[in-house]
C-alpha positions, -999 to +999 in steps of 0.1 A: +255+237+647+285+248+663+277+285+666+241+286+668+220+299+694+199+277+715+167+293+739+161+273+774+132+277+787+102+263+809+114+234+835+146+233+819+151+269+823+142+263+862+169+231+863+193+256+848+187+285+871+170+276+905+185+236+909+230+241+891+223+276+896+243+288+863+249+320+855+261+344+825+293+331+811+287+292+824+287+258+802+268+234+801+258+206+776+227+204+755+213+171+737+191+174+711+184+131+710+211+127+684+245+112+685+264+142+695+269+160+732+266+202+725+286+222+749+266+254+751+275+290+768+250+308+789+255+345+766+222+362+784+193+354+813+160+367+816+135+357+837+112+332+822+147+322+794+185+315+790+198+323+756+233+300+746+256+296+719+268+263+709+308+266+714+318+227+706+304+195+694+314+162+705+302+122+700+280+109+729+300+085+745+272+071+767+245+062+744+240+020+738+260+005+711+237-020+701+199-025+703+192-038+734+155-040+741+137-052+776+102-075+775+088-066+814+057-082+827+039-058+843+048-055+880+043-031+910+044+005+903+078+015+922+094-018+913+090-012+877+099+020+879+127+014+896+133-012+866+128+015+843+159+038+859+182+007+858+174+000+823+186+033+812+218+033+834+222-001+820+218+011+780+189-007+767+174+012+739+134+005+745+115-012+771+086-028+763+058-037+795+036-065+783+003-083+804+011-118+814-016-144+829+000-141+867+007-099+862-012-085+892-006-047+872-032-055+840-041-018+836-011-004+817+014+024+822+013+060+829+034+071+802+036+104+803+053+104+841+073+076+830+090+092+801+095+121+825+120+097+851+133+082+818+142+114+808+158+122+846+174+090+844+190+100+807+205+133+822+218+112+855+236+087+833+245+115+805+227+099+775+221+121+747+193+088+730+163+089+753+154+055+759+115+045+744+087+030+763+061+017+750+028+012+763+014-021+772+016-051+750-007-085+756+015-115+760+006-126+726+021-097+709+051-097+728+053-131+714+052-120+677+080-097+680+105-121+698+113-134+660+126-101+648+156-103+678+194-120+666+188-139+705+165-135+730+176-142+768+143-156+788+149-159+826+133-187+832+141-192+869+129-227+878+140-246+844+169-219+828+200-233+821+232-217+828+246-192+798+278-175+790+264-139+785+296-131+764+281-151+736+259-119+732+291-100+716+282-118+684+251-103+683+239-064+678+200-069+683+190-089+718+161-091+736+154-100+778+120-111+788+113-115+826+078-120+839+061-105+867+061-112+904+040-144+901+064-154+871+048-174+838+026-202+832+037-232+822+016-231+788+036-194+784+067-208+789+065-228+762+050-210+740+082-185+746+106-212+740+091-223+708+111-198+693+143-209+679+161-178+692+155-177+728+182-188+752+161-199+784+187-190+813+188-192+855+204-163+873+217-181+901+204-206+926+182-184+944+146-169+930+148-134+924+121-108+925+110-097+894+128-062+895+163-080+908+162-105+878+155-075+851+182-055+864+210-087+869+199-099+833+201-063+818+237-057+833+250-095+826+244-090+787+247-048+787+282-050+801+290-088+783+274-081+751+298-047+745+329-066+750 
């Protein structure tokens, strides 16, 4: 690819021009949701696109190393996008919203602005994967797909039992699950913990919001599990 030309335009033409400003002659890199980082040279403007030539390519250095996928209850709109922008910076590779008993949130997710800040959030933290989201699961179908994780990590806050997240080096396929604001019924729990993989952990002594506990069990076994 080294060599080719590349054509920018629409809202990344805008970005380009009108928010860094670049001009004829300037650099900047181009991912194409591969492994690779493309550094690219602005050769000619016009005024709707850029035209670029691909001078170097180099391995992403930012993308997660292992699948790392996050089970969310639904929960408030900012809070879970806010969970969603942390889950990138933190390198899971999908996140996967799911309807629990207690979930206030039962309609779903607005994917199409969500994919949108993933996509912001990619470009902030300079990944060249763009994480997935799915749309909403029911509980019983999150469930099903727990078995096809190495370990799952279930914050369970009340009855969770202390865990070495480096354990999670061993492992290249993990799953978190963390409920919603009014947190899982008892009959969920167990049907969670009926599944031989799942480590049922506490993140402290405290109760966390939903949105703190995603984003302290998501950087506990990113940063742990990579070592």
């Amino acid at each position: 690819m080294v060599g080719d030309e590349i054509i920018v335009d629409g809202e990344e033409f805008k970005h380009l021009t009108q928010v860094i400003r670049l001009k004829e002659g300037d650099k900047f890199i181009c991912v194409v949701g591969d492994e690779f980082d493309y550094v690219c040279e602005i050769v000619r403007l016009d005024k709707k696109q850029a035209f670029a030539k691909v001078i170097e390519k180099s391995l992403n250095k930012s993308n997660p190393k292992k699948k790392l996928v996050l089970f969310q209850a639904l929960i408030k709109k900012d809070n879970f996008e806010l969970v969603l922008q942390k889950a990138v910076e933190l390198g899971m590779s999908k996140v996967i919203p799911f309807v629990s008993e207690h979930c206030v949130n039962k309609s779903g997710v607005n994917l199409d602005r969500l994919n949108t800040l993933i996509s912001s959030a990619c470009k902030q933290c300079e990944r060249s994967h763009v994480m997935e989201l799915s749309d909403a699961i029911k509980f019983d179908n999150m469930l099903a797909q727990l078995k096809n994780f190495d370990v799952v990590v279930f914050a369970n806050e009340i009855d969770g039992k202390d865990f070495d997240f480096s354990t999670l080096s061993k492992f290249n396929n993990i799953a978190f699950v963390v409920g919603c604001e009014g947190g899982f019924t008892e009959k969920e729990k167990d049907a969670i913990l009926k599944h031989e993989n799942v480590k049922s952990v506490n993140l402290g002594s405290r109760i966390l919001r939903a949105e703190t506990a995603s984003i302290v069990l998501m950087g506990l076994g990113s940063l742990l599990s990579n070592n």
